[in-house]
C-alpha positions as CSV (number, residue, x, y, z in Angstrom):
1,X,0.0,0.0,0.0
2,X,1.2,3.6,-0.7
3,X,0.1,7.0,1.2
4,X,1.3,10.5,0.4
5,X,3.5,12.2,-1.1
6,X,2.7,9.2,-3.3
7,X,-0.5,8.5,-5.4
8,X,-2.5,6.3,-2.6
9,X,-3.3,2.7,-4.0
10,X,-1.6,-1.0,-3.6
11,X,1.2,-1.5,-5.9
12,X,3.8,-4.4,-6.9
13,X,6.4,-4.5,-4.7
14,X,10.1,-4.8,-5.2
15,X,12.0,-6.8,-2.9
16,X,15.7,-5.4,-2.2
17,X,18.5,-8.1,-1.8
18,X,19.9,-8.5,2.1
19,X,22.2,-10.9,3.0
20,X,20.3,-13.7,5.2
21,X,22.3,-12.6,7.8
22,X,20.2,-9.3,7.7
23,X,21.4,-7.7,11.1
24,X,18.7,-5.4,12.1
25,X,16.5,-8.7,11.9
26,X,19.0,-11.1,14.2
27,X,16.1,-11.7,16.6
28,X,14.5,-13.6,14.4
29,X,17.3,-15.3,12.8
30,X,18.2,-19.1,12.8
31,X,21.6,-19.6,11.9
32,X,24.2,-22.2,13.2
33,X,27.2,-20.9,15.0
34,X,29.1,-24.5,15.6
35,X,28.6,-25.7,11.8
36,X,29.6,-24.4,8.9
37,X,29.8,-23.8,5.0
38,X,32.5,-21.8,3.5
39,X,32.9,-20.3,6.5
40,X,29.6,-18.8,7.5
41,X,26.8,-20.3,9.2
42,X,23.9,-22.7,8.1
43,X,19.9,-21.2,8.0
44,X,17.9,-23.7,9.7
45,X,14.3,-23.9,9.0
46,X,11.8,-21.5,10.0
47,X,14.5,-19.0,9.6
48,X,13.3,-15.1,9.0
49,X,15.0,-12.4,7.6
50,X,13.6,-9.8,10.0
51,X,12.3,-6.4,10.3
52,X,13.7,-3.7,9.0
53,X,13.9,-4.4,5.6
54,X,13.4,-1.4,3.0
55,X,11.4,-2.9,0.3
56,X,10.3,-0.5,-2.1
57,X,6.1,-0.5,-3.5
58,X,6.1,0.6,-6.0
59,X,9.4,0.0,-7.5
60,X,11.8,2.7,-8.2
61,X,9.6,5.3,-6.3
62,X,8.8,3.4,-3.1
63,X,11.3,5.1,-1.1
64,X,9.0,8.3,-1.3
65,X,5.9,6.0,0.4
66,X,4.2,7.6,3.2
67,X,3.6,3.7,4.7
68,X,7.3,3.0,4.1
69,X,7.3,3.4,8.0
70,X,5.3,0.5,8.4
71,X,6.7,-1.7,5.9
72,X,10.1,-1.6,7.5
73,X,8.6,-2.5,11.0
74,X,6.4,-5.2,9.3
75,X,9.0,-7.1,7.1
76,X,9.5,-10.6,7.2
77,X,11.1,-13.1,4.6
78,X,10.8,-16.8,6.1
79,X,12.1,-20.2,5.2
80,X,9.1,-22.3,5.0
81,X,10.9,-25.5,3.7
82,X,12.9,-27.7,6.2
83,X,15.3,-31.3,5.3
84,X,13.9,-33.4,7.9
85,X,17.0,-35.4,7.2
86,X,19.5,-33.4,7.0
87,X,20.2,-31.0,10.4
88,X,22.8,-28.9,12.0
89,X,23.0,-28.0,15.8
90,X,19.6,-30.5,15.9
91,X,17.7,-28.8,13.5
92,X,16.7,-28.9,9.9
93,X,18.3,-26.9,7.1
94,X,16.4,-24.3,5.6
95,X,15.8,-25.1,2.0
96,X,15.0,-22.0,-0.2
97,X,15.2,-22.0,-4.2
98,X,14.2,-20.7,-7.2
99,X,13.4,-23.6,-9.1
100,X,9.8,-24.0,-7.0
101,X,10.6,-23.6,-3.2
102,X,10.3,-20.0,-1.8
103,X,10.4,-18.2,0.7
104,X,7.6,-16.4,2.5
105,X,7.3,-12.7,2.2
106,X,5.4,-9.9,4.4
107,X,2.8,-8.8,1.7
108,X,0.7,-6.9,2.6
109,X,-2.6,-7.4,3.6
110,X,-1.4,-11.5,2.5
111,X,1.7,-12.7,2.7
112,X,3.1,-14.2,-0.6
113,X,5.7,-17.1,-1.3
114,X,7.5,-14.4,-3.4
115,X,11.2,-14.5,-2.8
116,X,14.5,-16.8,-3.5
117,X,18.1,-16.8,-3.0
118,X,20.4,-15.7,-5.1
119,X,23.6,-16.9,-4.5
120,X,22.5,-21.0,-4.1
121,X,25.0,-21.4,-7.0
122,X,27.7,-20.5,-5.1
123,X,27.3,-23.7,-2.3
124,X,29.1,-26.9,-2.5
125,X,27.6,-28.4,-0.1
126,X,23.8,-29.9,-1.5
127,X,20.6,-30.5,1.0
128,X,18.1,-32.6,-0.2
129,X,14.3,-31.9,0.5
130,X,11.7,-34.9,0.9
131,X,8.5,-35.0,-1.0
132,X,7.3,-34.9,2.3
133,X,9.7,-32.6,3.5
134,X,8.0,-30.0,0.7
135,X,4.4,-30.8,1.4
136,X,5.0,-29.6,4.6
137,X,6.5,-26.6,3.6
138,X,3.7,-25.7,1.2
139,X,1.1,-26.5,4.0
140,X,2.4,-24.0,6.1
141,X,2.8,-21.6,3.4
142,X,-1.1,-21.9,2.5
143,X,-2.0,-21.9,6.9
144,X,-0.3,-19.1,6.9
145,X,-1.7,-17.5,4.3
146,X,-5.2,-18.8,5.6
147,X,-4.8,-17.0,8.8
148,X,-3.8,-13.6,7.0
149,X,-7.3,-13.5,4.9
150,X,-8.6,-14.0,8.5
151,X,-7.0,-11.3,10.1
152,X,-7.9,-8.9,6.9
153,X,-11.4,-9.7,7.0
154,X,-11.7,-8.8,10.7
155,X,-9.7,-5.5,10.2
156,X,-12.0,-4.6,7.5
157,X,-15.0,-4.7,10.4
158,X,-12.9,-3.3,12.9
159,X,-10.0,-1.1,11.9
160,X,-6.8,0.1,13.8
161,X,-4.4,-1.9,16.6
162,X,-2.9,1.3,17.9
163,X,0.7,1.0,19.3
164,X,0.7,-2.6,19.6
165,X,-0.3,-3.3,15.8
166,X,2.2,-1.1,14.7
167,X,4.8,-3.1,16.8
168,X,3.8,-6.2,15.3
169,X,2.0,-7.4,18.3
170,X,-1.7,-9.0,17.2
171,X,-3.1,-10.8,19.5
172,X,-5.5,-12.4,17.3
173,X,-2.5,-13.6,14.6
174,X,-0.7,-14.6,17.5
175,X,-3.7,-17.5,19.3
176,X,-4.4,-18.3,15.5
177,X,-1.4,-19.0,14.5
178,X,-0.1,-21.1,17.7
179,X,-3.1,-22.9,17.0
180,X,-2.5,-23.5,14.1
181,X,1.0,-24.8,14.4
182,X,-0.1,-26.8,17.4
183,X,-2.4,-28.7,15.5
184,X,-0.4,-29.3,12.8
185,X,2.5,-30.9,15.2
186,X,0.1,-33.1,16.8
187,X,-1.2,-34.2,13.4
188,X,2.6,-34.8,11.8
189,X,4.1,-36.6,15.4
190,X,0.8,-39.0,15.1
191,X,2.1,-39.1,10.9
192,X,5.3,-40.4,12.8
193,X,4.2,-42.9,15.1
194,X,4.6,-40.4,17.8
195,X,8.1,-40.1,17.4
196,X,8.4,-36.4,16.2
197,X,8.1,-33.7,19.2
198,X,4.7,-31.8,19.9
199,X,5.8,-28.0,19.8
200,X,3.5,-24.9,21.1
201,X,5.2,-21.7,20.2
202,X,3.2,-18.5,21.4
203,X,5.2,-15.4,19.7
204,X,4.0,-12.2,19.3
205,X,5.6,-8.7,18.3
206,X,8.3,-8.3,15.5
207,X,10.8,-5.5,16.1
208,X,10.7,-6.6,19.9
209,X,10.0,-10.0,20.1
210,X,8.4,-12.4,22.7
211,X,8.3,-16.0,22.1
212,X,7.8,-19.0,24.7
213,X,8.0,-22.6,23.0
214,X,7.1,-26.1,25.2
215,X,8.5,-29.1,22.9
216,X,6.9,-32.4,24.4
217,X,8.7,-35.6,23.3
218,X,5.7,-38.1,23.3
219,X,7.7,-41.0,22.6
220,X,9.9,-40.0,25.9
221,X,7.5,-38.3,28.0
222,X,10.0,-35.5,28.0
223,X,9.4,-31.5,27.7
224,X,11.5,-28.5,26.8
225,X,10.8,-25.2,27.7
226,X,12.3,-22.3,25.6
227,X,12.0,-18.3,25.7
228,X,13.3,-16.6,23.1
229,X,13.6,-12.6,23.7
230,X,14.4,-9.9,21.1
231,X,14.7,-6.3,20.0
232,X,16.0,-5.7,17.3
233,X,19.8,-6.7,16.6
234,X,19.8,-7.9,20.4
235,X,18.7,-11.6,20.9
236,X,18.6,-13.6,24.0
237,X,17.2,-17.6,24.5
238,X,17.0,-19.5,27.2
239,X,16.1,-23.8,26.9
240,X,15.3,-25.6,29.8
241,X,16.5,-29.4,28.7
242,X,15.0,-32.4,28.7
243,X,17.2,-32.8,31.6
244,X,16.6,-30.3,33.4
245,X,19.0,-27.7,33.1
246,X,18.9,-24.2,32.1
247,X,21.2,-23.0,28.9
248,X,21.5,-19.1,27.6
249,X,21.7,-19.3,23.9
250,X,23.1,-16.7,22.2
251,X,21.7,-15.3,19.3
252,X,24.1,-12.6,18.4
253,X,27.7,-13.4,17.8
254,X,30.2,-10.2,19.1
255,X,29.8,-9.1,14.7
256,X,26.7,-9.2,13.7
257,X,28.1,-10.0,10.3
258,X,30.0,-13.3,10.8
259,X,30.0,-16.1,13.8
């Protein structure tokens, strides 16, 4: 959407290239810091670029948008596709590409699997994705898309969010989404003979960032309990184990640009 000095209306958008690593956006980054590819770290699934990010709609002439403000605050490229059986540090590795596996993008008022890497040719290292591996990825592409028709429907009846919606904090996106995602880790661990974890993540906010995540591990009995806090470049986590003990995770190496 564009406001003054620019002709109101919804226009394309141009995406503008950051580097994964996209350091205003490290609070919402997943990137390995122990394992590593020509020298840099891995994206793990469910990686996102961040906030921060100045797209330009329309092209060429975006950068005069009155709603730029909001854009920036609102920006989000995600990796929705995830190799199962391939990880690093315990997770899977983010699998982006142009050839048909995208990543997800803020659009506005929908999100939209719009965006791809551009330097995949330069990796020697090759991750393969399963079919189911990208079935999964396109479900939660479409959820998540499902839930941002939702959300624009209601704003249409009742317009606004004040301080909070302009944070990124939406109480609404935030139950339907952890529903959502709860729901669909019950129904892919019972896919699994109960073998995969259960995971209930309640996040909410962008820019500032609080997320609390209990993983249950049905074929152990086990939990996990993490809390993931951010605002903007700074990041903090802290996992309480399957056995017990509490870890701080860092999010942020000492460059914000390397590990």
């Amino acid at each position: 959407m564009a406001l003054p000095p620019l002709p109101v209306g919804l226009y394309p958008s141009h995406e503008i290239l950051v580097e994964q690593r996209w350091w205003l956006g490290a609070g919402k980054h997943k990137i390995t810091s122990t394992v590593f590819h020509r020298g840099q770290g891995i994206v793990q699934h469910g990686h996102d670029c961040g906030p921060l990010i100045a797209d330009e709609a329309p092209p060429l002439l975006g950068r005069g948008n009155g709603y730029l403000p909001l854009i920036l605050l609102g920006s989000s490229r995600k990796i929705m596709f995830g190799a199962s059986t391939v990880r690093a540090e315990g997770a899977a590795i983010g699998g982006a590409e142009a050839s048909g596996y995208p990543m997800l993008t803020c659009g506005n008022p929908i999100s939209l699997p719009y965006t791809y890497p551009t330097k995949n040719k330069d990796n020697t290292v090759l991750v393969g994705l399963t079919v189911l591996d990208i079935t999964r990825g396109w479900q939660d592409i479409a959820v998540t898309m499902a839930i941002d028709v939702i959300l624009f429907g209601l704003s249409l009846a009742k317009p606004g969010g004040g301080l909070g919606g302009l944070l990124g904090v939406d109480w609404m996106k935030t139950g339907l989404t952890s529903a959502a995602g709860l729901g669909l880790s019950i129904k892919r661990s019972a896919e699994s003979g109960w073998k995969e974890p259960i995971t209930l993540r309640v996040e909410a906010g962008n820019i500032i960032t609080d997320a609390n995540e209990v993983i249950y591990h049905p074929d152990t009995g086990e939990f996990e309990l993490v809390r993931d806090t951010t605002a903007g470049p700074l990041a903090g986590s802290v996992k309480r184990g399957k056995d017990g003990k509490i870890e701080a995770m860092e999010r942020l190496p000492p460059d914000p640009f390397s590990d």
